[in-house]
C-alpha positions as CSV (number, residue, x, y, z in Angstrom):
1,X,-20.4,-13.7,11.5
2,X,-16.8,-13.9,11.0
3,X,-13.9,-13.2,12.9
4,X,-11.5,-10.9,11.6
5,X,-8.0,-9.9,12.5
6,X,-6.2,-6.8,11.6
7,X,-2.1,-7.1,11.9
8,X,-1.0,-3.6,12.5
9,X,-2.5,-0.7,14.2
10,X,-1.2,1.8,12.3
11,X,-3.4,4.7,10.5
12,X,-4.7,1.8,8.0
13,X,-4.9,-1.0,10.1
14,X,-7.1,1.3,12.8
15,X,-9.0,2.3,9.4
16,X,-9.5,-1.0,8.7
17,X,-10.8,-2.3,12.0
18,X,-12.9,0.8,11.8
19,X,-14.5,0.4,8.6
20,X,-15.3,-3.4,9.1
21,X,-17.1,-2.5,12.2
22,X,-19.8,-0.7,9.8
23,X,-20.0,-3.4,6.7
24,X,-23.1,-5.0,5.8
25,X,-22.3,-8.0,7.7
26,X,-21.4,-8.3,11.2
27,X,-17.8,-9.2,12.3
28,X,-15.9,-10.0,15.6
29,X,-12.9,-7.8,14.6
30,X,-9.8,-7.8,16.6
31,X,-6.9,-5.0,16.2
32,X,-3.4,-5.6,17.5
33,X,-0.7,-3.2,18.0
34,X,3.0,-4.2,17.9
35,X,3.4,-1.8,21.3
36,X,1.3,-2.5,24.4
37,X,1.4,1.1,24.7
38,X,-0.6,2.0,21.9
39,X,-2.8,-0.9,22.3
40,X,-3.5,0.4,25.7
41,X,-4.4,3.9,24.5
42,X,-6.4,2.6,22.1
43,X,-7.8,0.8,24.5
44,X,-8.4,3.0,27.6
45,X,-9.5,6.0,25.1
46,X,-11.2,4.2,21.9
47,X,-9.0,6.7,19.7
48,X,-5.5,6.1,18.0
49,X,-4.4,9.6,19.2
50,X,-0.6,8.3,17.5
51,X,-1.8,7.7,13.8
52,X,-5.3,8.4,13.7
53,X,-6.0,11.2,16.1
54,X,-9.7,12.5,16.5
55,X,-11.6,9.1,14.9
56,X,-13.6,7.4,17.4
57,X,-12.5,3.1,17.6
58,X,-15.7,1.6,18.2
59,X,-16.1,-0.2,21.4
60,X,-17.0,-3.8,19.4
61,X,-13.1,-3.7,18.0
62,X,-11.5,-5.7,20.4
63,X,-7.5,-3.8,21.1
64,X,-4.6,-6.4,22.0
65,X,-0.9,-6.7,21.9
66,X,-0.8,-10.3,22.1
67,X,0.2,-11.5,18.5
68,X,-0.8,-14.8,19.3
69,X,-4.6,-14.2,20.7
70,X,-5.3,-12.1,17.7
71,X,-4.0,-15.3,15.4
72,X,-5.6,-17.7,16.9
73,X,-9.5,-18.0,16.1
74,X,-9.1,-15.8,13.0
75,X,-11.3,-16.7,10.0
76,X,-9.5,-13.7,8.0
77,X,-6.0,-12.4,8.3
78,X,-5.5,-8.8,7.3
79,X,-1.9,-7.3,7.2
80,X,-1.9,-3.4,7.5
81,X,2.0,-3.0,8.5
82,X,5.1,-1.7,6.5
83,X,6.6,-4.0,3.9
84,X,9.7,-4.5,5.4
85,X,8.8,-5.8,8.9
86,X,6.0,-7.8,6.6
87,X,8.0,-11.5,6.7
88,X,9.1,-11.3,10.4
89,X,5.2,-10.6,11.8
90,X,3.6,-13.5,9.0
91,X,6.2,-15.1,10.0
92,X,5.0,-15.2,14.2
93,X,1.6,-15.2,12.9
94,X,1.3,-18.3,10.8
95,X,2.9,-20.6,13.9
96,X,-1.1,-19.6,15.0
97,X,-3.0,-19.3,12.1
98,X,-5.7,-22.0,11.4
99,X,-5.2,-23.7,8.2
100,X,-8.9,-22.6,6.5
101,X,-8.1,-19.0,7.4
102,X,-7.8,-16.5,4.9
103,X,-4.6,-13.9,4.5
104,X,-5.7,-10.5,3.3
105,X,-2.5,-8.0,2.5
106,X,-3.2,-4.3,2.6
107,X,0.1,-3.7,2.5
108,X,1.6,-1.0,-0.6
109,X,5.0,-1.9,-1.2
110,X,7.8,-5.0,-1.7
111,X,9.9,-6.4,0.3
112,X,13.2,-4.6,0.4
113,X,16.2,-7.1,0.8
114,X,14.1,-9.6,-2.4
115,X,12.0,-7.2,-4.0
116,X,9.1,-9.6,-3.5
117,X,5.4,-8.4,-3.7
118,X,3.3,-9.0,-0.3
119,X,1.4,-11.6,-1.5
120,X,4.5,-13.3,-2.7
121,X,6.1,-13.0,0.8
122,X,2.9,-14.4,2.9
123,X,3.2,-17.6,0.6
124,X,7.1,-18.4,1.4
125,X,5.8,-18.2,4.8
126,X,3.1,-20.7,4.6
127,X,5.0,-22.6,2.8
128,X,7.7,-22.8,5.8
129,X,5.4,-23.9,8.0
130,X,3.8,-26.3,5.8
131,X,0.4,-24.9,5.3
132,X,0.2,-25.2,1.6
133,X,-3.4,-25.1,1.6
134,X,-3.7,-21.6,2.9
135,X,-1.3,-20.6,0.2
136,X,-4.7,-20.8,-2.0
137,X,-6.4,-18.6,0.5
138,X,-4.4,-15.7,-0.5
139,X,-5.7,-12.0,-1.4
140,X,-4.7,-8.5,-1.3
141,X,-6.5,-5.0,-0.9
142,X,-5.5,-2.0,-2.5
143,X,-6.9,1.1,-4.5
144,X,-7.2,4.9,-3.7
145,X,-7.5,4.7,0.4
146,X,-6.6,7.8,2.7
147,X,-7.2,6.0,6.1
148,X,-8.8,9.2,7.7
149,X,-11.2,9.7,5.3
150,X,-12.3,6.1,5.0
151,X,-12.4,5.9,9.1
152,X,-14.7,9.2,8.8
153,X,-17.1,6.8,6.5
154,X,-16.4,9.0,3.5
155,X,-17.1,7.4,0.4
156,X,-14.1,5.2,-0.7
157,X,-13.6,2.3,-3.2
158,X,-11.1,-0.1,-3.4
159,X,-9.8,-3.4,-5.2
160,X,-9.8,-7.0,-3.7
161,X,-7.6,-8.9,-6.1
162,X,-7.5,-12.7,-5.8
163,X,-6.3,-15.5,-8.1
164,X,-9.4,-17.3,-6.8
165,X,-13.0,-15.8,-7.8
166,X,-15.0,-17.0,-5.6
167,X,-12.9,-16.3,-2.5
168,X,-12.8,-12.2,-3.8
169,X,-16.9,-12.9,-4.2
170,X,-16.4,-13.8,-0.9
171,X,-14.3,-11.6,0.7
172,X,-15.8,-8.5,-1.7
173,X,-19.6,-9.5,0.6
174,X,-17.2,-9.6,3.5
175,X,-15.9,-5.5,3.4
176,X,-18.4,-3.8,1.3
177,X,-20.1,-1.2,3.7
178,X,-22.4,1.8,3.2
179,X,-19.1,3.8,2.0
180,X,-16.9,1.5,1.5
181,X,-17.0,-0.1,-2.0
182,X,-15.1,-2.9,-3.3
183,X,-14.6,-4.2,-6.6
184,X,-12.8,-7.6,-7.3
185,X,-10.0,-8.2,-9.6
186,X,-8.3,-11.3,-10.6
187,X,-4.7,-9.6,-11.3
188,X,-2.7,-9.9,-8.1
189,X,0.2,-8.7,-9.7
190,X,-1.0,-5.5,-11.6
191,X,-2.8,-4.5,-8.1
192,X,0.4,-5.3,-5.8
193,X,2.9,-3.1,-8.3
194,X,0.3,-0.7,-8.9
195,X,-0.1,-0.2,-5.1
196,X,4.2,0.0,-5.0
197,X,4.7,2.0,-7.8
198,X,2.3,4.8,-7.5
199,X,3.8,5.9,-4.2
200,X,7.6,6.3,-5.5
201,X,5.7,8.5,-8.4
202,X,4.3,10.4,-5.5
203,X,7.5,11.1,-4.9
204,X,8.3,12.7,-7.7
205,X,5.4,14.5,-7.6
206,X,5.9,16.2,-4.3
207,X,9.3,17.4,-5.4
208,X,7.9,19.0,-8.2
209,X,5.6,20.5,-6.1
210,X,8.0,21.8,-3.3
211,X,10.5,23.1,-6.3
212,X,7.2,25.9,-6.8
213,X,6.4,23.8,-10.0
214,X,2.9,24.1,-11.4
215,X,0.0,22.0,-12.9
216,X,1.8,21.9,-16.0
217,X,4.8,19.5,-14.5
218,X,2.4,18.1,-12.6
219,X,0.2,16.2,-14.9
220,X,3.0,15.3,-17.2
221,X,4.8,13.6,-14.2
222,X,1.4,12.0,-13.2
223,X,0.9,10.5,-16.6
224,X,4.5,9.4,-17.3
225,X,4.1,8.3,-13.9
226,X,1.6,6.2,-14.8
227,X,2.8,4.7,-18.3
228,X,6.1,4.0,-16.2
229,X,3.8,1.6,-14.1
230,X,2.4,0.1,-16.8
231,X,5.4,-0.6,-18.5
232,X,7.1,-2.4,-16.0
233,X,3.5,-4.2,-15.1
234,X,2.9,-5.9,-18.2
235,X,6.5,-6.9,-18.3
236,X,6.3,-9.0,-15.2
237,X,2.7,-10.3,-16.4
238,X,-0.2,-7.7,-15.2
239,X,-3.1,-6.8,-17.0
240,X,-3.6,-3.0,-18.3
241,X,-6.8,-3.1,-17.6
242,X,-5.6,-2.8,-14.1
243,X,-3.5,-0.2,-14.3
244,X,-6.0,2.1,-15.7
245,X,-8.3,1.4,-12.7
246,X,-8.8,2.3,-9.0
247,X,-5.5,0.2,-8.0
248,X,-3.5,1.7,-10.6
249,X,-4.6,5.1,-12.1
250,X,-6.8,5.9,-9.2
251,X,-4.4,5.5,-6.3
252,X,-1.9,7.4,-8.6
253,X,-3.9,10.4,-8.5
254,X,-4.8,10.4,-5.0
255,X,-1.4,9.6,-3.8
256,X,0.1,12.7,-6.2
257,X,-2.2,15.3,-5.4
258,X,-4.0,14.6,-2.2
259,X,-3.1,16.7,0.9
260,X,-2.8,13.3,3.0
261,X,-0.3,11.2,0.9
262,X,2.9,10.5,2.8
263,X,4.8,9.8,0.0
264,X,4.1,13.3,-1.6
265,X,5.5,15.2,1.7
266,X,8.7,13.5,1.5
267,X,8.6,14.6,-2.0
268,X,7.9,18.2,-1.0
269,X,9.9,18.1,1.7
270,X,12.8,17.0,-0.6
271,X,12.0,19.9,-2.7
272,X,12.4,22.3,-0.4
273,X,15.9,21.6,0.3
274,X,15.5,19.3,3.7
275,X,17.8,16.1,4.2
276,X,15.6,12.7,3.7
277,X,16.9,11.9,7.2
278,X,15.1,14.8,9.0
279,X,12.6,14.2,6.9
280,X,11.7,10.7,7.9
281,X,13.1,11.7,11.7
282,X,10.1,14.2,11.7
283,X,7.1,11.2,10.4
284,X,5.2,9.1,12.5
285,X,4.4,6.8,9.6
286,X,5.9,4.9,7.0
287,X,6.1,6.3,3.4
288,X,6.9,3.0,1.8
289,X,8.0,4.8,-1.6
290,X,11.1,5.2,0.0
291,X,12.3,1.9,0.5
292,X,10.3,0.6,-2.7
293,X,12.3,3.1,-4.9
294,X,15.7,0.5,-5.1
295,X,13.4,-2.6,-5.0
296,X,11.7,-1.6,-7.9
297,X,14.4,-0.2,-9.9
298,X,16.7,-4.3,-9.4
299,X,13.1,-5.7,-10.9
300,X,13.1,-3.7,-13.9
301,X,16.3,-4.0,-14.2
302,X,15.7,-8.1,-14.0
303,X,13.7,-7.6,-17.2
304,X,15.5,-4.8,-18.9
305,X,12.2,-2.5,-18.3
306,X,13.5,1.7,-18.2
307,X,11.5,3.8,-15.1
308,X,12.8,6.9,-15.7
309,X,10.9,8.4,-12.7
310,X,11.8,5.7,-10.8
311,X,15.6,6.1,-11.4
312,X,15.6,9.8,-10.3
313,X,13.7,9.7,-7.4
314,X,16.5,6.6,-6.6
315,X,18.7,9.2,-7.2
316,X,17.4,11.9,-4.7
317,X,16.4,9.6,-2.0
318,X,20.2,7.5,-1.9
319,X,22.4,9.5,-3.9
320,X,22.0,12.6,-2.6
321,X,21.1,14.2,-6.3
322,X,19.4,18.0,-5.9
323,X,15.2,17.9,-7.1
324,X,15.9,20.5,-9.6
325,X,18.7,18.5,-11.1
326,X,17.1,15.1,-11.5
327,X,13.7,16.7,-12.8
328,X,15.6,18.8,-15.3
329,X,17.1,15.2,-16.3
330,X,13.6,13.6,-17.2
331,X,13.1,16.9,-19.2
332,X,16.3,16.2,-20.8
333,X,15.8,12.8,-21.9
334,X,15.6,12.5,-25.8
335,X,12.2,13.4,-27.9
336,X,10.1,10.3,-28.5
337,X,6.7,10.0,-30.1
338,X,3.7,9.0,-27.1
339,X,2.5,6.7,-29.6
340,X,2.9,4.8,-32.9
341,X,3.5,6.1,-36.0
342,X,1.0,6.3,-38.3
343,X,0.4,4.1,-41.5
């Protein structure tokens, strides 16, 4: 049995803790919420009423708001919170985090202020503290993932990506459950940029759908979308492989079309005319494409890598450009074949 600790009770994290409860193996699983408030709820009425409303917590997932009990005996660290409070709460964590433990990010996005992926961000911390052992005890989960649906134990498959196979083995016996299947991957950085990337596409993919654009714009934007990631992705080092998997094409899809994805509404939202301010005003969670889109955008521009997509949603989000405008400028871009020439 191991004990495992879920950082964040958002709509993942409380997914998370929720799923666990039913894997093959049985855990001590501990959630913690940043607000004694919503770990009391959660507490007093086994239901996260604030992110997760109407899916049962079962009574084995232990709630706290203590940072520092949840650390303490955990055999396996999982992050579920919003890239850019990421470094302050590893940060508290690792001051209680045994040394053998295992760090598990669930987290889709980089860190805003160095554009670092989550993985990269957990190992500065270790490293601060001294803990360079646990820096080789490092993983990260990702793939197509609506919390609800995984929390309602609908079938659901994600990625465990590790530079260490036989710690994804091990973590891959760890999380597998009855709907919950998880394939390993040894290309941390393909899965982390996958994971950041798809959402600012999202973006771009809501817009078009709030501007009363059809399937036509919609699958050309998804594919682009998609050969955008992959271009910046093998710059930096990833694997195509992954890209045209369940942490790359997969979440794409999900994250552009399904009724769920945060990152779509803003996009939507955007389309329809509303200011990203009341947008975001009127969320209860984090769409992380927002503050990815920059991030993203000073990487590629490190390695001289074009994202089109990327550039306009940029433009929308901070500059204040109209939809219509900066989809009408992807259109606008000069012709170009899809692929070689022949010989």
């Amino acid at each position: 049995m191991s004990r495992i600790t879920i950082l964040g009770a958002g709509s993942w994290g409380t997914a998370l803790a929720i799923v666990f409860s039913r894997t093959h193996r049985k855990h001590e699983i501990s959630l913690w919420a940043r607000e004694a408030a919503l770990a009391e709820i959660l507490k007093r009425h086994r239901e996260n009423s604030t992110y997760l409303p109407g899916i049962f917590v079962p009574v084995e997932v232990q709630i706290t708001d203590d940072l520092r009990a949840a650390v303490a005996n955990a055999e396996i660290l999982v992050g579920a919170i919003p890239s850019a409070h990421a470094r302050s709460i590893y940060s508290l964590a690792a001051r209680e985090l045994s040394p053998e433990a295992i760090v598990v990010s669930a987290t889709k996005g980089l860190e805003p202020a160095t554009y670092l992926r989550m993985s990269k961000v957990i190992a500065q911390v270790l490293a601060g503290t001294g803990r360079a052992e646990s820096m080789q005890r490092l993983a990260v989960l990702s793939g197509p993932s609506f919390a609800a649906e995984a929390a309602r134990g609908e079938p659901t498959a994600i990625v465990l990506a590790s530079g260490d196979d036989t710690l994804a083995d091990q973590l891959q016996e760890e999380f597998a459950g009855p709907s919950f299947r998880v394939y390993t991957n040894s290309d941390v950085l393909g899965v982390e940029l996958a994971g950041a990337m798809k959402n600012v596409i999202a973006i771009a993919a809501g817009a078009c759908q709030g501007l009363g654009f059809g399937s036509n714009a919609q699958a050309a934007l998804i594919t682009r979308g998609l050969a955008e990631m992959t271009r910046l992705s093998t710059a930096l080092g990833g694997k195509t492989d992954t890209l045209f998997g369940l942490a790359g094409l997969g979440d794409l899809v999900l994250t552009c079309t399904g009724a769920l994805s945060r990152n779509r509404h803003v996009g939507i939202e955007l389309g329809k005319g509303r200011a990203l301010s009341e947008i975001l005003a009127s969320m209860r969670m984090v769409a992380e494409g927002v503050g990815t889109t920059a991030a993203l955008l000073a990487l590629a521009g490190e390695h001289q890598i074009e994202l089109p997509i990327t550039e306009q949603v940029n433009a929308i989000l901070h500059a204040g450009k109209a939809p219509r405008d900066a989809i009408r400028n992807i259109m606008d871009r000069p012709q170009k074949r899809e692929q070689g020439r022949a010989r």
